[in-house]
N, C-alpha and C positions, 0 to 999 in steps of 0.2 A: 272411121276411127282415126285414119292416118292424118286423113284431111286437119280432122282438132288437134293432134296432138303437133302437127306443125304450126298451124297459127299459133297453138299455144308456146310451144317453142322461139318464134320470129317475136311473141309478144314480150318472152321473156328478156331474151338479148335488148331488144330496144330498153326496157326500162333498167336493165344493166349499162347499159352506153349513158341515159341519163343521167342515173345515182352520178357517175362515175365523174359525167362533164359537171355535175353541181361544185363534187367536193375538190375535183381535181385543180389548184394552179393553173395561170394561164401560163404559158409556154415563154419563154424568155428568148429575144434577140442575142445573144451574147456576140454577133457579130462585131456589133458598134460598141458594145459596151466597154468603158475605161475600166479602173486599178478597182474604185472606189464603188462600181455598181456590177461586175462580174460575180466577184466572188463576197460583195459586203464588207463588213469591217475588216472579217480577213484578209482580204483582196490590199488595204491602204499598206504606203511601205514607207515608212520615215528613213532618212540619210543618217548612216553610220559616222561613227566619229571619226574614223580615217577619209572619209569622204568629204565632211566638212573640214576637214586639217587641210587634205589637197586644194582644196576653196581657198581657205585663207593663204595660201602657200602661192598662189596662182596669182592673187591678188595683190600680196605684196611683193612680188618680183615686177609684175607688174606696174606697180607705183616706184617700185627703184630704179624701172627704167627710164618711166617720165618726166618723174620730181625733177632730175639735174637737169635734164632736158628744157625744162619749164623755169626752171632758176637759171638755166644760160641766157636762152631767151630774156628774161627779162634783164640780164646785166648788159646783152647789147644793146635794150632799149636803154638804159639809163645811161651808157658809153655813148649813145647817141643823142641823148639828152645834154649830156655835158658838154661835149662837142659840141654842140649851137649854141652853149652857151660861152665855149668861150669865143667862137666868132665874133658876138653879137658884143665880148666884150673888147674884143681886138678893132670892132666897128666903132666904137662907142670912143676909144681910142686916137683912133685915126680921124675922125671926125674932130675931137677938142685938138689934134696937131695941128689940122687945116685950118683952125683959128685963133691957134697959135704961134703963128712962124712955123710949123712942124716941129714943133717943142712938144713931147711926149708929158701926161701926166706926170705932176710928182710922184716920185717915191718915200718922199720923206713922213714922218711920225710927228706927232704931237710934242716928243718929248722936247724937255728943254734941261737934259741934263747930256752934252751942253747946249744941244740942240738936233730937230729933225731930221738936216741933212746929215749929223755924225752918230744916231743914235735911231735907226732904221733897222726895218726886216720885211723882206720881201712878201708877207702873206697880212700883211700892216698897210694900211693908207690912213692919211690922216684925214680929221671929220670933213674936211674941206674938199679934197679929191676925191671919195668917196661921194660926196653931195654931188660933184662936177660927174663922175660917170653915170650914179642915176640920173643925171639930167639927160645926157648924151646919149644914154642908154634906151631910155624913157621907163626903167623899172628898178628896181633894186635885186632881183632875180637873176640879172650875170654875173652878178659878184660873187658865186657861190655852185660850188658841184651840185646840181639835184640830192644826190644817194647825202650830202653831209644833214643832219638833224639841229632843230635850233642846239643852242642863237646863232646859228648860219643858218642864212635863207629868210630872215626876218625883216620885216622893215627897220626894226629899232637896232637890227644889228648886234654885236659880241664889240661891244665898247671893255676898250681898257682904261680909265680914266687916267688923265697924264700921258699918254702913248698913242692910242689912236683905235683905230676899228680893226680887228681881226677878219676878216675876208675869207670866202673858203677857195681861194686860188691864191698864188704864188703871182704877185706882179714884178716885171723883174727891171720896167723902166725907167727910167728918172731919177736912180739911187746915183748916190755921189761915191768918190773912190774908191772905184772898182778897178781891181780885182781885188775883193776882200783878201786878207789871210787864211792860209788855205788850212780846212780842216784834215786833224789824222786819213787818210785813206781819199780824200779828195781833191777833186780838180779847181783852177780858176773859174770866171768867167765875168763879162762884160757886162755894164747894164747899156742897153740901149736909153740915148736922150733925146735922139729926135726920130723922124720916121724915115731920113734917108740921110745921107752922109754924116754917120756917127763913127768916130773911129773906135777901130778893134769889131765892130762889127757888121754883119752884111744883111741881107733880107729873109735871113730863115735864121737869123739869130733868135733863140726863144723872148717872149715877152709875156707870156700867161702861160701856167700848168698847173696841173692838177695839183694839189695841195698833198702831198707825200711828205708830209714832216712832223719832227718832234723837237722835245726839247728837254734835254738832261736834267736843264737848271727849273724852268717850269714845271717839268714832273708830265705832261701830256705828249699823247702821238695821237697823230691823223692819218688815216690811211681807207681813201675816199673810195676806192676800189678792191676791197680784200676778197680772197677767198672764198669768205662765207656772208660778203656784202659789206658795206660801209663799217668803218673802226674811229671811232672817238674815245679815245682813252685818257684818263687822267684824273687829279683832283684827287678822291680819294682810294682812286686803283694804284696801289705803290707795286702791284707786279708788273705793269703792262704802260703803265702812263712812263712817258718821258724813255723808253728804247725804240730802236729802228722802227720805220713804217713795216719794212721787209719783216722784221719780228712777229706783227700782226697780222701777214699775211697778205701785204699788199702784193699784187700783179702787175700792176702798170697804171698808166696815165695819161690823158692826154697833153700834147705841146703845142701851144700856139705861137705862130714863128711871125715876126715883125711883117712882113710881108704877106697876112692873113689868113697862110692856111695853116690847116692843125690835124695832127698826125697823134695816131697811140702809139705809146710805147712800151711793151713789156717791163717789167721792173729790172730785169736782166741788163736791157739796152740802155738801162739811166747812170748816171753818173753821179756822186755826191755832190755835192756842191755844199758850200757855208751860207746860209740865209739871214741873219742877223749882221750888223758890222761891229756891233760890241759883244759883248759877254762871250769871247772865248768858245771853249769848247761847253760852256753853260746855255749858249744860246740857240738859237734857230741851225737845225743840222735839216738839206732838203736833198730832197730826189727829182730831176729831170733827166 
C-alpha cells in the first residue's frame, strides 16, 4: 500500500512540474537588458525640459566661443589676401618704372576741368594707367582689396565717366603738387614720382594702401576692413555714406612703401591725409 501511494505521489508532482513549465514564462536575462526591454514601455525615459534647455545652453556658448574665432581667422586670410595683392601691384609698378626712366605710373584723372594733372584723387587712375598696370600686372585683380564687392574687383571696373576709374586702393604715385592742402585734423604728404631719387621722399615712403576713405561731398565711405567685415557705404545710405571710415568701423589697413614691402596698420596708427586735390573739404578725406 505504501509502495502505490508513493509512486502515486512522485506521479503527481511530475505532472505538477509539467502544467507548471507549460503555462509558465520563460525566465528573462535582465542582466544585459537596456531602458527599453527590462522593464517594457515603462522602463523608456524621455529628456525633461530642463535637460534639453541645458543642451541648447551648452551649444550655444559653445558657438560663441568659435564663431569670432572662425571670423578672425578668416579676416587674416583676407589681410593676407590683400597684402599680395598689393605687392603684386607695387610689382607691376616698379616693372612700368624700369621702362620708363623710373618714372612711376601716373596719377592723374581723366578730367579736363582743367585738367588730370590738377583735378586728381588718389583711389582714381585714369582709363590709360589702369590699362598700363593690368598689363604689367597681368590681371585686373591687384587693383583692388579682395573683402571690397563689385564694381571693385571687376574687369569692367567702377568707371566714372569724365574722371576716370575708381580702384579699390589708394595709389599715391605720379600725383602733381604735392603736398595738397592740408585737411581739418590732417597731416601733408608727398606723392612719389619716380622709384628712387624723388624729392621729399625716401623708400618706405607709402605708394599703395588700403582704400580707408570717404567722401562728404560724394555722400560714400569705404572701409575695406571693418569690424564686422568689409563697409561700402553710400548712394542711397544718407546715414553712413560720405563719414569717417573709423565711423564704420574700420580697424586698419595695409601700406605698401616704395621700396616694396607692406606692413598693416591699425586704424589707431594712420594718419589723415587729404586724397583729392580739388574739392576742399567736399572731396577725398583718406587714412594711411
Amino acid at each position: 500500500m505504501n509502495g502505490v501511494r508513493l509512486r502515486k505521489t512522485a506521479s503527481a508532482v511530475k505532472a505538477g512540474w509539467a502544467e507548471a513549465a507549460a503555462g509558465a514564462p520563460a525566465p528573462r536575462n535582465t542582466r544585459f537588458a537596456g531602458p527599453g526591454r527590462a522593464g517594457g514601455a515603462e522602463g523608456l525615459r524621455a529628456f525633461t525640459l530642463i535637460e534639453l534647455l541645458v543642451v541648447v545652453a551648452i551649444i550655444a556658448i559653445l558657438a560663441g566661443l568659435l564663431l569670432p574665432a572662425l571670423a578672425n581667422a578668416k579676416e587674416r586670410g583676407r589681410r593676407a589676401a590683400c597684402l599680395n595683392n598689393i605687392r603684386q601691384f607695387l610689382l607691376a609698378a616698379h616693372l612700368y618704372a624700369d621702362d620708363h626712366d623710373q618714372w612711376l605710373p601716373s596719377g592723374a584723372s581723366d578730367s579736363t576741368t582743367p585738367n588730370g594733372f590738377e583735378d586728381d584723387s588718389v583711389p582714381v587712375l585714369s582709363g590709360l594707367t589702369r590699362t598700363q598696370m593690368m598689363t604689367y600686372a597681368g590681371t585686373y585683380r591687384v587693383l583692388g582689396c579682395p573683402n571690397l564687392s563689385a564694381p571693385f574687383n571687376t574687369e569692367e571696373g567702377w568707371c566714372e565717366q569724365g574722371y576716370g576709374y575708381v580702384i579699390g586702393y589708394n595709389y599715391l604715385g605720379g600725383h602733381r603738387n604735392t603736398p595738397w592742402p592740408v585737411l581739418p585734423g590732417g597731416e601733408p604728404w608727398h606723392s612719389p614720382q619716380k622709384t628712387a631719387g624723388t624729392t621729399n621722399c625716401s623708400p618706405t615712403s607709402p605708394l599703395v594702401t588700403d582704400m580707408n576713405d570717404w567722401s562728404p561731398g560724394y555722400g560714400r565711405t569705404i572701409a575695406p576692413h571693418g569690424r564686422h567685415g568689409p563697409v561700402q557705404a553710400g548712394g542711397g545710405d544718407s546715414d553712413t555714406g560720405g563719414v569717417s571710415s573709423m565711423a564704420v568701423g574700420a580697424v586698419g589697413g595695409n601700406v605698401g612703401r616704395l621700396d616694396g614691402s607692406v606692413e598693416w596698420l591699425t586704424v589707431d596708427e594712420m594718419k589723415l591725409r587729404r586724397g583729392s586735390q580739388k574739392w576742399a573739404e567736399d572731396g577725398c578725406w583718406a587714412l594711411w
